[in-house]
TORKOL-4160 file (C-alpha; in steps of 0.2 Angstrom, whole numbers, padded with zeros to 4 digits, m for minus):
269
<pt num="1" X="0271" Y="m0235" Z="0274"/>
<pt num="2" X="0256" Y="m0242" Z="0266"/>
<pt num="3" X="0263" Y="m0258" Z="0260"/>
<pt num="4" X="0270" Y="m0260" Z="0278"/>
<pt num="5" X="0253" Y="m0257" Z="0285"/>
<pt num="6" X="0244" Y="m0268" Z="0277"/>
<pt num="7" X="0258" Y="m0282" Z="0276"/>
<pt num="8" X="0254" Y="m0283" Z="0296"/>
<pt num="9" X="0236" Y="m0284" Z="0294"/>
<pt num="10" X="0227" Y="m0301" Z="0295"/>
<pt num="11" X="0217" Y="m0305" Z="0283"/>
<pt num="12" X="0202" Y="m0310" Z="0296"/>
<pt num="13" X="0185" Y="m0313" Z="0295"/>
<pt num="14" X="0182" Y="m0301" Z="0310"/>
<pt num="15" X="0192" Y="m0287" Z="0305"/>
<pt num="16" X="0182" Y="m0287" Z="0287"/>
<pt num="17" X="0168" Y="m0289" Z="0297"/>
<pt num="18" X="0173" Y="m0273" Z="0307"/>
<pt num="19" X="0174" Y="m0263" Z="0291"/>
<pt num="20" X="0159" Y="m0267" Z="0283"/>
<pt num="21" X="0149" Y="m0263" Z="0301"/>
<pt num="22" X="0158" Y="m0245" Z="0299"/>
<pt num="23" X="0155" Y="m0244" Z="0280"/>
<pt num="24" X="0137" Y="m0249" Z="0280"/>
<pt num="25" X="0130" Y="m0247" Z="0297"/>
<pt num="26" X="0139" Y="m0234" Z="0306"/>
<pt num="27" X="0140" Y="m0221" Z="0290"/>
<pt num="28" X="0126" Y="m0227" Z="0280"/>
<pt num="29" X="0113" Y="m0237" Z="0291"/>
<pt num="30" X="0097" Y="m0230" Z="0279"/>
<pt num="31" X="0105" Y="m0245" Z="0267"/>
<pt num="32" X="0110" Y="m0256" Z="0277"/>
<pt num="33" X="0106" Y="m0274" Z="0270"/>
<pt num="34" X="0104" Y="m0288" Z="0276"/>
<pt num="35" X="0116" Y="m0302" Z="0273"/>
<pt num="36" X="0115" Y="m0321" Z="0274"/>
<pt num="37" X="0131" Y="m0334" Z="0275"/>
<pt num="38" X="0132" Y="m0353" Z="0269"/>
<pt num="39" X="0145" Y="m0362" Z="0277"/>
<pt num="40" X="0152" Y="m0380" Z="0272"/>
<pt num="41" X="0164" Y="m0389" Z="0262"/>
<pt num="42" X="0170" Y="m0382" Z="0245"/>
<pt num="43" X="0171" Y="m0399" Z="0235"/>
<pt num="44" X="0175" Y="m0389" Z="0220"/>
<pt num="45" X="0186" Y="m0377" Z="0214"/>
<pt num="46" X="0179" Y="m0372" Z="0195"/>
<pt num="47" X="0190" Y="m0358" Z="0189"/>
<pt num="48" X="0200" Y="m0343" Z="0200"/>
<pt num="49" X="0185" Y="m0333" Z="0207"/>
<pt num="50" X="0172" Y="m0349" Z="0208"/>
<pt num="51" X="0169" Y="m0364" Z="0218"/>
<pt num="52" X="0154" Y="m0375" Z="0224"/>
<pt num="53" X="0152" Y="m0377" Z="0243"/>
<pt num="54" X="0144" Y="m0395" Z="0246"/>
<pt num="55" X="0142" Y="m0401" Z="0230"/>
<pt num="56" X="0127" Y="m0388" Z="0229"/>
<pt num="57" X="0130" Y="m0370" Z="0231"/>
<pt num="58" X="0140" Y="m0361" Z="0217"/>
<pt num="59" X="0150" Y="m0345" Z="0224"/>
<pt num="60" X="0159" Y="m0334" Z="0215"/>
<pt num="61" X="0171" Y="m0321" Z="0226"/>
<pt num="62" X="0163" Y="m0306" Z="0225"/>
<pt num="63" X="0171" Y="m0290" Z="0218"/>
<pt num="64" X="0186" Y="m0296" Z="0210"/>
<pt num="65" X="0187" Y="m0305" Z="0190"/>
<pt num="66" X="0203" Y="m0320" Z="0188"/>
<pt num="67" X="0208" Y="m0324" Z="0172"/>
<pt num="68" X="0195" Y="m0333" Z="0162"/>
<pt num="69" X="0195" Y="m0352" Z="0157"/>
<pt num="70" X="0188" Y="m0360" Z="0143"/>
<pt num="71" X="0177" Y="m0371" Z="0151"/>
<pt num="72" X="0163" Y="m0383" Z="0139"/>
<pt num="73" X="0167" Y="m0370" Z="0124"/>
<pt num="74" X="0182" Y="m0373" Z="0112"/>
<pt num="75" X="0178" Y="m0356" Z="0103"/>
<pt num="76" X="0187" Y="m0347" Z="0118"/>
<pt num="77" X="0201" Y="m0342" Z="0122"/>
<pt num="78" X="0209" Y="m0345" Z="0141"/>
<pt num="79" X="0217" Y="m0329" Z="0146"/>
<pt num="80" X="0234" Y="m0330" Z="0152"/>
<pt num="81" X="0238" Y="m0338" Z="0168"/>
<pt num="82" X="0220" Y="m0345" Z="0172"/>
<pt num="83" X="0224" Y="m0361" Z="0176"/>
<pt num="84" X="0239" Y="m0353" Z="0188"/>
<pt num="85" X="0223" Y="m0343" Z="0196"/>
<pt num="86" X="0213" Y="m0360" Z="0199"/>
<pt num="87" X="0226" Y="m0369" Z="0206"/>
<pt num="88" X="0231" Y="m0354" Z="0217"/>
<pt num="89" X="0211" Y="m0356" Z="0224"/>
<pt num="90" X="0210" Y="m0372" Z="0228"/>
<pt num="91" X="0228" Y="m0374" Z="0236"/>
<pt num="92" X="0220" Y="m0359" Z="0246"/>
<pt num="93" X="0202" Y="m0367" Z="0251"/>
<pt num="94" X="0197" Y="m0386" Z="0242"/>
<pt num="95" X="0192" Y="m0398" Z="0254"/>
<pt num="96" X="0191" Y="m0384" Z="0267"/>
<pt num="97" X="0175" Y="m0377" Z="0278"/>
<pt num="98" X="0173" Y="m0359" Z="0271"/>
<pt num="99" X="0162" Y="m0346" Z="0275"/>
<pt num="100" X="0152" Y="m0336" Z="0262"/>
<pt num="101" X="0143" Y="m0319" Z="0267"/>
<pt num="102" X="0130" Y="m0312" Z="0253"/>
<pt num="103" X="0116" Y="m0300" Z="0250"/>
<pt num="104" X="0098" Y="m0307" Z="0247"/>
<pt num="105" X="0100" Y="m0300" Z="0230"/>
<pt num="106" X="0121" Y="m0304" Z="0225"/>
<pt num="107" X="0118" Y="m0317" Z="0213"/>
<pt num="108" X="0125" Y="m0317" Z="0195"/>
<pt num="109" X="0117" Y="m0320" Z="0177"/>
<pt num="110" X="0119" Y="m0339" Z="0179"/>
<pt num="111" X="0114" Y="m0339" Z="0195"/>
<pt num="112" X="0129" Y="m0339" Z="0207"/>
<pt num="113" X="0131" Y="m0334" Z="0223"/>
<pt num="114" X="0141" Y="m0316" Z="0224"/>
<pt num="115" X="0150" Y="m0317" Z="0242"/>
<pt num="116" X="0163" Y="m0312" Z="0253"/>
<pt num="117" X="0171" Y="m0327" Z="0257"/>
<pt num="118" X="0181" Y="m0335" Z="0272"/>
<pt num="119" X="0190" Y="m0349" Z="0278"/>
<pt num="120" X="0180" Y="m0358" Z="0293"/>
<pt num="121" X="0197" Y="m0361" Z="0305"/>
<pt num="122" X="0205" Y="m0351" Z="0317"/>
<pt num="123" X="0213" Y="m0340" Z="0303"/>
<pt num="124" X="0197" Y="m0334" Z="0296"/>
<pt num="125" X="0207" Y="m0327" Z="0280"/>
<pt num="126" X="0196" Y="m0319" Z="0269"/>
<pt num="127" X="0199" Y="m0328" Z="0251"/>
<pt num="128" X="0198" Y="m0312" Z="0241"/>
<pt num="129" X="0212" Y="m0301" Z="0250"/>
<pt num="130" X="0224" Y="m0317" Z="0248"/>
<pt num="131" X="0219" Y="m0321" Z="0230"/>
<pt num="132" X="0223" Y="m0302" Z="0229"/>
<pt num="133" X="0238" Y="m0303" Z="0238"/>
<pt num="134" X="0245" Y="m0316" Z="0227"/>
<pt num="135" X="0241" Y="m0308" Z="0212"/>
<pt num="136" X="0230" Y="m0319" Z="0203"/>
<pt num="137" X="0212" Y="m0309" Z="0203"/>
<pt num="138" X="0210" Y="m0291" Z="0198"/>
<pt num="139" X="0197" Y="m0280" Z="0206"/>
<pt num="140" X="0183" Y="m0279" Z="0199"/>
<pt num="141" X="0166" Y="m0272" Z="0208"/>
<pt num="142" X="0147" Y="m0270" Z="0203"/>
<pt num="143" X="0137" Y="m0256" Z="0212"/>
<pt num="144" X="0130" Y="m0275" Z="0222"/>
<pt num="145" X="0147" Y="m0281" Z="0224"/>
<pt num="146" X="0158" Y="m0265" Z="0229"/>
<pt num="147" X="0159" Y="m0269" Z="0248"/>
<pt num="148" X="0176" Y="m0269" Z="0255"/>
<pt num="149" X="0182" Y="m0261" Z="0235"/>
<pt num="150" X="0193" Y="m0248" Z="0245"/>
<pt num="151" X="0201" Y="m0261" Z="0256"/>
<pt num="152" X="0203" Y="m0272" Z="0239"/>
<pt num="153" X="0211" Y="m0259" Z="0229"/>
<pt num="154" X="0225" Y="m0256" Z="0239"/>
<pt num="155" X="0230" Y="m0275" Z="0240"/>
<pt num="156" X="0230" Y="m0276" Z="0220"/>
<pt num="157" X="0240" Y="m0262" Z="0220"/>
<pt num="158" X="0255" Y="m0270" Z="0232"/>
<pt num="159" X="0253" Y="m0286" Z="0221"/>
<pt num="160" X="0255" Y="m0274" Z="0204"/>
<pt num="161" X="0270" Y="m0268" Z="0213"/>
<pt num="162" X="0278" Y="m0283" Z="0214"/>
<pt num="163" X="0274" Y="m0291" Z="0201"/>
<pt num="164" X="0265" Y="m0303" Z="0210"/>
<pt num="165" X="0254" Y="m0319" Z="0198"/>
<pt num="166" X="0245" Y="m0310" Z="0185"/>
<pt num="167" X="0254" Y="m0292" Z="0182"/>
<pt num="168" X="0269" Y="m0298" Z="0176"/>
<pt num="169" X="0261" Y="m0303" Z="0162"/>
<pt num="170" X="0260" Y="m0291" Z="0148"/>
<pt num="171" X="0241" Y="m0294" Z="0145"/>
<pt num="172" X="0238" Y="m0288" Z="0162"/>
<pt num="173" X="0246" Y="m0273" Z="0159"/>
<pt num="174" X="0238" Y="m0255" Z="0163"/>
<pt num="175" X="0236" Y="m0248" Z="0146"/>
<pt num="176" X="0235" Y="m0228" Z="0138"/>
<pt num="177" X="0221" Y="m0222" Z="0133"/>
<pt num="178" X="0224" Y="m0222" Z="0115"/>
<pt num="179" X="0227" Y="m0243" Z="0115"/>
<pt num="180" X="0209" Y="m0245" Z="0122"/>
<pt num="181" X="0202" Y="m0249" Z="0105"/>
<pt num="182" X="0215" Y="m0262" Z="0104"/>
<pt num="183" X="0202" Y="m0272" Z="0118"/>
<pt num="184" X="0187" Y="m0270" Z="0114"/>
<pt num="185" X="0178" Y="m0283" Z="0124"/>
<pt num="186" X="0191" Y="m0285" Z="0135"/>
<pt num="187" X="0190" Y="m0280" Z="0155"/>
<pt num="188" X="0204" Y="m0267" Z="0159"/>
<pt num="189" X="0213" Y="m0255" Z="0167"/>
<pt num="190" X="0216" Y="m0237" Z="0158"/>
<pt num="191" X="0228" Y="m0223" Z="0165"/>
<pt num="192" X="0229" Y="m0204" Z="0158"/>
<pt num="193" X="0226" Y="m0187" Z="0159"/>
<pt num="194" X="0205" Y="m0182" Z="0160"/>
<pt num="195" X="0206" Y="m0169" Z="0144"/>
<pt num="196" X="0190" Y="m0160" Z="0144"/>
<pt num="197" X="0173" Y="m0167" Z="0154"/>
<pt num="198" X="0155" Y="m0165" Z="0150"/>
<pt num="199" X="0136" Y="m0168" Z="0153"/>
<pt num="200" X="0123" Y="m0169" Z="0145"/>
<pt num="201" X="0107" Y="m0180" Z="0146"/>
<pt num="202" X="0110" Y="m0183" Z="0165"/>
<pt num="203" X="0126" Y="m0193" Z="0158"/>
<pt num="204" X="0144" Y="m0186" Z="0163"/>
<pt num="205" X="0158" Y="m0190" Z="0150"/>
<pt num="206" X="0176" Y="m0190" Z="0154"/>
<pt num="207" X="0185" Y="m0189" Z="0140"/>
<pt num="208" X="0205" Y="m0191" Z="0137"/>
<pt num="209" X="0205" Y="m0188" Z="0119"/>
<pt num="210" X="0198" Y="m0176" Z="0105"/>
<pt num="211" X="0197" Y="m0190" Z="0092"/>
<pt num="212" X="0180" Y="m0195" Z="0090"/>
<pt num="213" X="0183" Y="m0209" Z="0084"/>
<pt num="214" X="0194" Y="m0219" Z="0091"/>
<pt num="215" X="0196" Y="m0209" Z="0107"/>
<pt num="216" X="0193" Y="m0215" Z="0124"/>
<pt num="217" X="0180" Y="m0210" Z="0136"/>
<pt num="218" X="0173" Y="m0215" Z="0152"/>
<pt num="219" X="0153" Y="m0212" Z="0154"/>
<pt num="220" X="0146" Y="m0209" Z="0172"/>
<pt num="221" X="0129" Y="m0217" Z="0174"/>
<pt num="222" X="0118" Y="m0202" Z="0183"/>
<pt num="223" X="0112" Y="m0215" Z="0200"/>
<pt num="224" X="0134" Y="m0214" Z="0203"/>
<pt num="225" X="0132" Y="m0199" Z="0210"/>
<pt num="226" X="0120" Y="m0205" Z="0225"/>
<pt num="227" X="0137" Y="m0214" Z="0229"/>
<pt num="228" X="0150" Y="m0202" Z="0229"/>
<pt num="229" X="0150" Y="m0200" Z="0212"/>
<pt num="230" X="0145" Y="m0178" Z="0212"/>
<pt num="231" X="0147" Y="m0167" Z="0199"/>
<pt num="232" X="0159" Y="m0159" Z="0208"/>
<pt num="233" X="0170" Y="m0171" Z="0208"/>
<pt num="234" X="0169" Y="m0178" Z="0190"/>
<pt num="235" X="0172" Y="m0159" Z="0184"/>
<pt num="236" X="0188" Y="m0156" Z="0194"/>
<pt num="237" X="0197" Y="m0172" Z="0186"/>
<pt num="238" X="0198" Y="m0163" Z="0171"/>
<pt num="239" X="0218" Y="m0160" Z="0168"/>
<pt num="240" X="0219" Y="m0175" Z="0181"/>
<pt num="241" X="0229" Y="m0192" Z="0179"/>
<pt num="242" X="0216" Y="m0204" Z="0186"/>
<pt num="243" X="0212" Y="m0223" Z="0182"/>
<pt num="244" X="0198" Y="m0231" Z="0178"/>
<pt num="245" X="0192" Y="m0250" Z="0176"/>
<pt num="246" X="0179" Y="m0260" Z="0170"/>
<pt num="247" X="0174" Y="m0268" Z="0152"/>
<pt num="248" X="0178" Y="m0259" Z="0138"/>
<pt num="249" X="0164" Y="m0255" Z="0126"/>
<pt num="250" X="0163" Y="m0246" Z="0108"/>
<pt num="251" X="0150" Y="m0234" Z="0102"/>
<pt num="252" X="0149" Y="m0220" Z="0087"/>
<pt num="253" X="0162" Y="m0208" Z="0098"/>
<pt num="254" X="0172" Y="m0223" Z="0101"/>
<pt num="255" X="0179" Y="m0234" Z="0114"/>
<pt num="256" X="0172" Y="m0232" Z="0132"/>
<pt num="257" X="0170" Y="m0239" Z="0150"/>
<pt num="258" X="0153" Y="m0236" Z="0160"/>
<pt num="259" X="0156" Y="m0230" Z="0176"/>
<pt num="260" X="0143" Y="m0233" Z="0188"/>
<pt num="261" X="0150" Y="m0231" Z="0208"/>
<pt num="262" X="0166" Y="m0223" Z="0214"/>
<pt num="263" X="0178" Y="m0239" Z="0215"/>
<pt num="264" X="0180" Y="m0237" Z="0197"/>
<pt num="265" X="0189" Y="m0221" Z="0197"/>
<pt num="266" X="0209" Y="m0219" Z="0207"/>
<pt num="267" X="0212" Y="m0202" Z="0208"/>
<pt num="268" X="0229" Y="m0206" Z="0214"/>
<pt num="269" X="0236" Y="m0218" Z="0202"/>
């Protein structure tokens, strides 16, 4: 039903717009922020999530993470299909007008734009859902970047179902909770059963192992819960198979992801 749904649904600037006016506006309007949009020419495509829009502005696509290039640095390693997720960008937008829609204050570390991005014509696809689509971007929000994360979601999960681009590659693969050691440093997604749950210091830890070592957890920064993120909830997924993404860290109790907004967590993997 869902994949027959959204196979229908254009991928168009209004309709996004629509959603973020009901998602921000409507249910929400004491945070509403205000947004700004550059439009031009993207003259060049750098890697699967960036581009510069008249040889000046640098945008990345907000929200979701393609397979990283080594670009200027030797020492790294490309990740698997990357050059595939570049190509698959600029066959989708170089040389085209685009639209790029951002927050004041969505900028990254090196100073790129973070925005929702759409071609300037009379499809007004949105970049994102069809890099999704294709399979060659994962999702991958901040607590600045999580607009549209829902609608996102569920267009990487028909791409995972059909192998689309990046999942059916083995290095894409959603992994157990006891391989998360294995990727340490690594952005990911981990399935399994919540074994127990905790707080303590204002910090909620989800944990899917007893091992302290090398068991895996998932620690809910305290400000999540002013996004949906209640104790409530976090307590009832104990002896519940749930997801979770982001970049895998290691402390004394092990490896670990912080959590910090709902988008995160799939309670219906």
């Amino acid at each position: 039903m869902l994949k027959g749904l959204l196979i229908q649904v254009v991928l168009t600037r209004n309709l996004c717009f629509l959603l973020i006016f009901i998602c921000f506006f409507v249910t929400d309007p004491a945070h509403a922020v205000r947004e700004y949009t550059i439009s031009g020419i993207v003259t060049d495509v750098i890697d699967g999530e960036t581009f510069e829009i008249n040889n000046d502005h640098i945008v990345r696509l907000a929200g979701v993470e393609a397979p990283n290039l080594s670009i200027g640095d030797a020492r790294f390693k490309p990740w698997p299909l990357a050059q595939e997720a570049k190509q698959a960008l600029s066959d989708l937008i170089l040389n085209k007008k685009v639209d790029a829609t951002y927050a004041a204050s969505n900028t990254d570390r090196y100073g790129r734009i973070l925005a929702q991005v759409y071609i300037a014509d009379n499809s007004g696809r949105w970049v994102q859902g069809e890099m999704l689509r294709q399979g060659f971007v994962r999702v991958n929000t901040y607590v600045h970047t999580r607009k549209l994360g829902d609608l996102m979601l569920k267009f990487e999960r028909l791409a995972r179902e059909s192998n689309n681009g990046i999942w059916a590659h083995y290095f894409y693969s959603i992994i157990p909770p006891d391989k998360a050691v294995n990727y340490i440093g690594k952005f990911k997604i981990i399935e399994g059963s919540v074994l127990s749950v905790r707080t303590s210091n204002k910090t909620t830890y989800i944990n899917f192992s007893n091992d302290k070592k090398y068991g895996f957890s998932a620690y809910v920064n305290p400000k999540a819960a002013k996004l949906g993120l209640s104790q409530s909830f976090l307590s009832a997924l104990k002896n519940r198979k749930i997801r979770v993404r982001g970049w895998l860290r290691q402390d004394n109790s092990g490896p670990y992801i912080q959590i910090t907004h709902p988008e995160q967590i799939e309670t219906n993997p």
